[in-house]
C-alpha positions in Angstrom: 32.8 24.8 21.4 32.7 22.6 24.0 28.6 22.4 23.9 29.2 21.8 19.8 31.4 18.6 20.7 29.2 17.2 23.0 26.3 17.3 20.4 28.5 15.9 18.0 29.7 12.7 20.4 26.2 12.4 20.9 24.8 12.2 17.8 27.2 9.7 16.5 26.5 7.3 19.3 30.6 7.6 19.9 30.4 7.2 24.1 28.1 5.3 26.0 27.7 5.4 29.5 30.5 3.5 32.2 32.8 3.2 28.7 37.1 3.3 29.3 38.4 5.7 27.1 42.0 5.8 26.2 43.2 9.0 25.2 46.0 9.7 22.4 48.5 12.8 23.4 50.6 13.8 21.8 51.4 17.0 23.7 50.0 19.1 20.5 47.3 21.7 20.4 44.8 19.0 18.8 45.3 16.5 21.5 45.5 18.7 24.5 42.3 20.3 23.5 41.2 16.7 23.1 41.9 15.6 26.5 40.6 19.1 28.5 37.2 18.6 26.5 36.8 14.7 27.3 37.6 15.4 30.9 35.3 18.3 31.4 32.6 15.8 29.7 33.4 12.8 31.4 31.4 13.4 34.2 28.5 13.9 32.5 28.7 11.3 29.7 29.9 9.0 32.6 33.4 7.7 31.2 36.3 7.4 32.7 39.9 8.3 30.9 43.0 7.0 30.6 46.2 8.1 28.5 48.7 7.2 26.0 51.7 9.3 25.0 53.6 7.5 22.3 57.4 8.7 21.4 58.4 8.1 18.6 62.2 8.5 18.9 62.7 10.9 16.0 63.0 14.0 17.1 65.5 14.1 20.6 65.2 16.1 23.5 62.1 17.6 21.7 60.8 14.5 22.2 61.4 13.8 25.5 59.9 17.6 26.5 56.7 16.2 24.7 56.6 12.9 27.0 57.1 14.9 30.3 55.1 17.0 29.4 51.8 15.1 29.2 53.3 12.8 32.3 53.0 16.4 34.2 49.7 17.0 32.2 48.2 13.8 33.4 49.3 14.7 37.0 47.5 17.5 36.7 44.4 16.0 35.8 44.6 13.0 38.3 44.7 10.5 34.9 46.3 7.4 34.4 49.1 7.6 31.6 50.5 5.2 29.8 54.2 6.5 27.8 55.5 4.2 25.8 58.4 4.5 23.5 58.8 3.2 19.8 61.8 3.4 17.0 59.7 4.6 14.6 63.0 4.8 12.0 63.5 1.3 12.8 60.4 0.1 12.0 60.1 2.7 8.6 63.1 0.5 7.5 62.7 -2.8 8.5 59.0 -2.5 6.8 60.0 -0.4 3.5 57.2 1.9 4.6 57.8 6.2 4.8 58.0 7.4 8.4 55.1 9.2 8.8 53.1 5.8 7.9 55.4 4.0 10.1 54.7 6.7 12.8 50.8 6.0 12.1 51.2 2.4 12.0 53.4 2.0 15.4 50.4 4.7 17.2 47.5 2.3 16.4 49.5 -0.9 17.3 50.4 0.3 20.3 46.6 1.9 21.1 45.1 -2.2 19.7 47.4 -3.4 22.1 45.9 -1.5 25.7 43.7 -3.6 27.8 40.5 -2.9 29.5 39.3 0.1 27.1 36.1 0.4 25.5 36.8 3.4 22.8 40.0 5.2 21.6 39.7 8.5 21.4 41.9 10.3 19.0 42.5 14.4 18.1 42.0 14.5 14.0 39.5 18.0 13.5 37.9 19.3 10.7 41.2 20.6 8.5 42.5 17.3 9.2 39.7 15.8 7.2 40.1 18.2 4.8 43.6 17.5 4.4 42.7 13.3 4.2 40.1 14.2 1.7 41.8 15.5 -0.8 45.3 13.9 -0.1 43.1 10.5 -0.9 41.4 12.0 -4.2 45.0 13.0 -5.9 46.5 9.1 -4.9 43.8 7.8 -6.6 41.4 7.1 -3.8 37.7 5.0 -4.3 34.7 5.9 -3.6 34.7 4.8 0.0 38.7 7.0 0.6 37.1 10.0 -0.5 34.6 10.1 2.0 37.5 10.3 4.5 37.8 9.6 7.7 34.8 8.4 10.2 33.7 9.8 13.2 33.3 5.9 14.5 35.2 3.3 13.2 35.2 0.2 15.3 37.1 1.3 18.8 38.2 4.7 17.3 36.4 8.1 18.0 37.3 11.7 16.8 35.2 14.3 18.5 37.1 17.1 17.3 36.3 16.2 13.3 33.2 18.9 13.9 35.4 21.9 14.5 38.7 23.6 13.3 42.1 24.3 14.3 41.5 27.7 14.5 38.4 26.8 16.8 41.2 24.7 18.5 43.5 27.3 18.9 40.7 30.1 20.3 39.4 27.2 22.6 43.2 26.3 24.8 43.7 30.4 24.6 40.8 31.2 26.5 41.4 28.2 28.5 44.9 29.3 29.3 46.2 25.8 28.3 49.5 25.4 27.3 50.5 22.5 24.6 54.1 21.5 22.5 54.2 22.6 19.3 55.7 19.8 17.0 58.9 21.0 14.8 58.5 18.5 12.0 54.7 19.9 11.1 57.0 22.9 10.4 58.4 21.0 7.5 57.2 20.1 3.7 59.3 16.9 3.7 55.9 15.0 3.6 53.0 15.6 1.5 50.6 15.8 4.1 52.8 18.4 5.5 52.7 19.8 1.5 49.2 19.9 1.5 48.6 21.4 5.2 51.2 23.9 4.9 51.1 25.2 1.2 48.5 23.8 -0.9 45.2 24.5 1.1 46.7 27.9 2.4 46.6 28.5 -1.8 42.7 27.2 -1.9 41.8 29.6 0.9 43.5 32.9 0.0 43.5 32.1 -4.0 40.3 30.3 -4.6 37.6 30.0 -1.6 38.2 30.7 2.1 35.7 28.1 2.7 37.7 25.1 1.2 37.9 22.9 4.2 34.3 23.3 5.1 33.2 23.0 1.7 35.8 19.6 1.5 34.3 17.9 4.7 30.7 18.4 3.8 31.6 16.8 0.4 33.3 13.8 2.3 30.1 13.8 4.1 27.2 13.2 1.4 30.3 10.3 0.0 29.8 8.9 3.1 26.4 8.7 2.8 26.1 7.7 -0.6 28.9 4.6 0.1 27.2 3.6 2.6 23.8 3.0 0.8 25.9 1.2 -1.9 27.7 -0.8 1.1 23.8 -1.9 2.3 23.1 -2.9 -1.3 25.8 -4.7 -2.0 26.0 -6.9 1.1 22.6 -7.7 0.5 23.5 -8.6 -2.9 26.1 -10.6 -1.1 23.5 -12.6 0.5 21.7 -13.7 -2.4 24.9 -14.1 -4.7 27.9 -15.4 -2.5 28.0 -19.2 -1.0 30.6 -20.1 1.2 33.6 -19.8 3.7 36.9 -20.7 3.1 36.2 -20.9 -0.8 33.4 -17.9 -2.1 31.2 -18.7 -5.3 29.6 -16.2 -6.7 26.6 -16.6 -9.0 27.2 -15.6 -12.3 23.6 -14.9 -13.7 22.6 -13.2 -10.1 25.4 -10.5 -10.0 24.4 -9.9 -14.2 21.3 -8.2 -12.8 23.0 -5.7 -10.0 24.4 -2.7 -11.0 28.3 -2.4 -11.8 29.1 -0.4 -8.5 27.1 -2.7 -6.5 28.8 -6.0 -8.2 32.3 -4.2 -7.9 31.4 -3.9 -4.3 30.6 -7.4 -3.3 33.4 -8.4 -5.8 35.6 -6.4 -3.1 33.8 -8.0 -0.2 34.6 -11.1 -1.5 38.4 -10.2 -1.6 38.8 -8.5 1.6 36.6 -11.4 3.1 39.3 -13.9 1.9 42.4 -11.6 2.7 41.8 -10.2 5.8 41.9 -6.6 4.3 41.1 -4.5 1.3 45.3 -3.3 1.3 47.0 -4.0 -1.7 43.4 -4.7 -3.7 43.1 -2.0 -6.2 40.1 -1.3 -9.2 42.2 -3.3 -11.8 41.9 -6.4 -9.6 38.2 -5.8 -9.4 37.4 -5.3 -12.4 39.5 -8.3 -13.7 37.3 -10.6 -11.5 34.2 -8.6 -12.9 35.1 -9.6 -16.7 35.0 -13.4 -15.7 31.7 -13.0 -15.5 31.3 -13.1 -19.5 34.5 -15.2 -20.0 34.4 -19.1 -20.8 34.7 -21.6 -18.1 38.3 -22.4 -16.1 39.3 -18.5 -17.0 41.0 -17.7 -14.3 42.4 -14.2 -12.5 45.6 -14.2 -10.0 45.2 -11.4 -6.8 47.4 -10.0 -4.1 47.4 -12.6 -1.6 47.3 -15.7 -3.7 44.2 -15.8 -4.0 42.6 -16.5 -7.9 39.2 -15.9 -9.1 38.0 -18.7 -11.9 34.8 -19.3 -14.1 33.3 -22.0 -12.8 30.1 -22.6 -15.4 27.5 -20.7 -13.7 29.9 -19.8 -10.6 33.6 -17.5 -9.6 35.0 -19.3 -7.2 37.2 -17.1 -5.5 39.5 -18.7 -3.7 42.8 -19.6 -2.2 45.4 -21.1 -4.6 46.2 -24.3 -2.8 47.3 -26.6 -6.2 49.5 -28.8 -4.5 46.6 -30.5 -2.4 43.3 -29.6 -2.4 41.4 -31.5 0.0 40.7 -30.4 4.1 43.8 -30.3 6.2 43.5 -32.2 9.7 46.1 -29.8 11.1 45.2 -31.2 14.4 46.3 -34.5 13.9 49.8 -33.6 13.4 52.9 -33.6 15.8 55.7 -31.2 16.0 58.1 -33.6 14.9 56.0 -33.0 11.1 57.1 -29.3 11.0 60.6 -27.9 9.0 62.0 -24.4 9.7 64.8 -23.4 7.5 66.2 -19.6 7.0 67.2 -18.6 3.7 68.3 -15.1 2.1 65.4 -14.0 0.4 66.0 -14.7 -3.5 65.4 -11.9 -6.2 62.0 -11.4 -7.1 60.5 -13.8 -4.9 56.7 -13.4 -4.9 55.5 -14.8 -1.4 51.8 -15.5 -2.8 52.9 -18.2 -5.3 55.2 -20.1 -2.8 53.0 -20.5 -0.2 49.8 -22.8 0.6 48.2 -24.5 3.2 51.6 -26.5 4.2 53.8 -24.0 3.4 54.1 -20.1 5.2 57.0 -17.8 4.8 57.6 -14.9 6.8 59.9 -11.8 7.5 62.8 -13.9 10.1 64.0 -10.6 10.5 60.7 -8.9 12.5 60.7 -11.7 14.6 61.8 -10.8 18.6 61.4 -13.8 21.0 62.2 -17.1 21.0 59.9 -18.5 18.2 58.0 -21.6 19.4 55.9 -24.2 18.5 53.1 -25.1 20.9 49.3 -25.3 21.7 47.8 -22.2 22.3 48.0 -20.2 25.7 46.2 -17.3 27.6 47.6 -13.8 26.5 47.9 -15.4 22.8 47.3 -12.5 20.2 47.7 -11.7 16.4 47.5 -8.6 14.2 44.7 -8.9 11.6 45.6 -6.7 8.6 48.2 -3.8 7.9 46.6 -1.4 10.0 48.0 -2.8 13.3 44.4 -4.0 14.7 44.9 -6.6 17.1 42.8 -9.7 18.2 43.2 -11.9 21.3 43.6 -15.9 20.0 40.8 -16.2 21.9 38.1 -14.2 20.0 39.4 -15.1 16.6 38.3 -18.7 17.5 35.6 -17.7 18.9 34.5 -14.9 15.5 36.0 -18.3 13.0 33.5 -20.4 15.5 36.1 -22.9 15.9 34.8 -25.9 18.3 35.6 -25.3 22.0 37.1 -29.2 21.8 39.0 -28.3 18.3 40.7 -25.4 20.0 43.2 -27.1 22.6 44.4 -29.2 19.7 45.5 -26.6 17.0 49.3 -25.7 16.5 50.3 -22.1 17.5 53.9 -20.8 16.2 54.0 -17.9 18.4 56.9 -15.2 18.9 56.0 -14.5 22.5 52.2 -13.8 23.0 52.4 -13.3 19.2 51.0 -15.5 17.0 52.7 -15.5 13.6 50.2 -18.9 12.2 47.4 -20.8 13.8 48.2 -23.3 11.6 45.2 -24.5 9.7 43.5 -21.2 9.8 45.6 -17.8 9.3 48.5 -15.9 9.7 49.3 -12.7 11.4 50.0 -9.7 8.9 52.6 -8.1 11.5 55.1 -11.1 9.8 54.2 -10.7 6.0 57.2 -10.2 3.8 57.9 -6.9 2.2 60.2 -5.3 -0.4 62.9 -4.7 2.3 62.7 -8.5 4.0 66.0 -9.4 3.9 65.7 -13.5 5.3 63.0 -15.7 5.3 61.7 -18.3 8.1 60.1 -20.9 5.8 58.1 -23.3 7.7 57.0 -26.5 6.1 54.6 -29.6 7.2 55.7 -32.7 6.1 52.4 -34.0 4.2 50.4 -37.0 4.9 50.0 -38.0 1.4 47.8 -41.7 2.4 45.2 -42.4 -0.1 46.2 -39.8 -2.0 
């Protein structure tokens, strides 16, 4: 197995040489089969390892056997670990979210937020994909969800997605390697749980033995086929879409491409805008798709308050900033121009229509420092979408190509090191208001309304 893994790291290009690779371990089979096989390849694919243990404070004194334990694994390895603990019920609530994606969400946070690594190397195997394959098909999934999940996305790497549990399993016996066994996988309280412990058992015995394998190589060839529609479409995208800040695409151009390529640059648009595809569904793509043969100043109203609009030969997809319109010289103002008031969050308040470009609103009650208004400093970071991914202040001005001499001047409102608005630009997604925000932080710039 371990000669099968190594093949499979290198042919996906997942670890280069002299590359830091941070380890998630749980204390599970998955992850302490993960760990064994990275350190018996280190040497020759010439990484080194660290590792990180997160506890998610759900589960007691279980929990705490799972964090000694891989503080007494690391020990035994000679590997730096990193334990950190997190209220994953806390968070569950505070975000309105279920605790197995709040237990997901708090991982990959804390992973983003580990300095000096290269790659993040994770334990999902082959009846994991499985599992994600078809648990994406009966939500509802696209094309792209189906395929499942990626050997190499960005920092993340699974070299275990080539073989099985039961491969796993074999693998730490003949090893002699011992590993915690997790209660709560025990239990169908969530449906990954559902479908791991009941529903694909039924496939195999009932239906075809061969289920997973037969699911993964399926994700495989969707993989494949989405990412031949993703190299169309952005090309497509370069013809078709003009712009930054405000996207127009060209009517008569995106006419001639195929539906699924349109519907893809369509979604590039959005998530271009947005920050991330969350939240955008085939309803609000296909909604901007019929402008295309609607009358001019038709107009559609997305997640994020963004609209799309016929403009003649043109969708202008932008944000909905009707109170002013023109460029904001954020630079220019003092901190005297800014309001903060709290308020109780009122029924049915929709964020996306009370905020523009002077305006922001975010969740007061996720906020854990002393919020301040100041330039920017170093350490300065923000989260980018609702997966947890983190970027240094420093890079996203650098990425935005933001003027080295506009950069001291901009206005950071920071909790801590983290950013919540670079006002003029963005703001971080760690702060957006949910269904269970209880107060709001408004924060408001007094206008310079000269000449206007």
């Amino acid at each position: 197995m371990l000669k099968k893994i190594e093949e499979y790291i290198l042919k996906n290009n997942m670890i280069h040489q002299g590359e830091r690779i941070l380890v998630g371990v749980s204390g599970g089979a998955d992850s302490v089969c993960l760990l064994d096989v990275l350190n018996r390849l280190s040497p020759k694919l010439q990484c080194s390892l660290k590792v990180v243990h997160v506890n998610h404070l759900l589960r007691g004194t279980e929990a705490e056997r799972d964090e000694l334990f891989v503080r007494r694994l690391c020990e035994r390895y000679e590997l730096p670990c990193i334990c950190i603990q997190k209220n994953v019920r806390e968070m569950s609530e505070q975000l309105g979210i279920s605790l197995e994606e709040a237990g997901r969400k708090a991982r990959y946070e804390i992973f983003n937020s580990i300095e000096d690594i290269d790659k993040i190397a994770v334990a999902h195997h082959g009846d994991d994909q499985a599992e994600t394959v078809l648990y994406n098909i009966i939500r509802g999934s696209s094309l792209k969800g189906a395929g499942g999940m990626r050997p190499v996305r960005d920092k993340i790497v699974r070299p275990l997605l080539c073989v099985t549990r039961k491969e796993i399993e074999q693998y730490l016996k003949a090893r002699g390697l011992e590993y915690c066994t997790d209660s709560s996988n025990l239990e169908n309280e969530y449906t990954r749980n559902k479908l791991r412990n009941t529903v694909i058992p039924f496939l195999k015995e009932e239906i075809n033995p061969a289920v997973c394998a037969n699911l993964n190589g399926f994700a495989e060839q969707l993989r494949e086929y989405y990412d031949y529609v993703a190299l169309q479409a952005r090309e497509a995208w370069k013809q078709y879409c003009e712009g930054e800040d405000v996207l127009a695409l060209d009517v008569e151009g995106l006419k001639t491409e195929h539906s699924v390529i349109r519907r893809e640059v369509i979604m590039m648009a959005l998530k271009t805008l947005a920050g991330t595809a969350k939240d955008f569904t085939g309803k609000h793509v296909e909604a901007v798709e019929e402008l295309l043969d609607r009358q001019v100043s038709k107009q559609v109203h997305l997640p994020y308050g963004i609209v799309a609009m016929r403009c003649y030969q043109k969708i202008v997809i932008k944000y909905d900033r009707t109170v002013f319109e023109e460029s904001v010289p954020f630079g220019d103002y003092g901190e005297e121009d800014f309001q903060f008031s709290i308020m109780e969050k009122p029924e049915g308040f929709q964020w996306e229509k009370f905020t523009n470009d002077y305006t922001k609103v975010f969740d007061y009650d996720k906020i854990n420092v002393n919020l301040k208004l100041r330039k920017r400093m170093p350490g300065d970071y923000l989260i980018m979408d609702d997966s947890g991914r983190r970027k240094r202040l420093k890079s996203y001005f650098i990425d935005e190509k933001i003027p080295q001499s506009t950069r001291d001047k901009v206005w950071i409102l920071a909790d801590g090191s983290h950013v919540l608005w670079i006002v003029g630009y963005r703001t971080s997604a760690a702060y957006k208001v949910s269904s269970e925000t209880k107060k709001l932080l408004v924060v408001t710039i007094r206008r310079n309304t000269d000449g206007i």
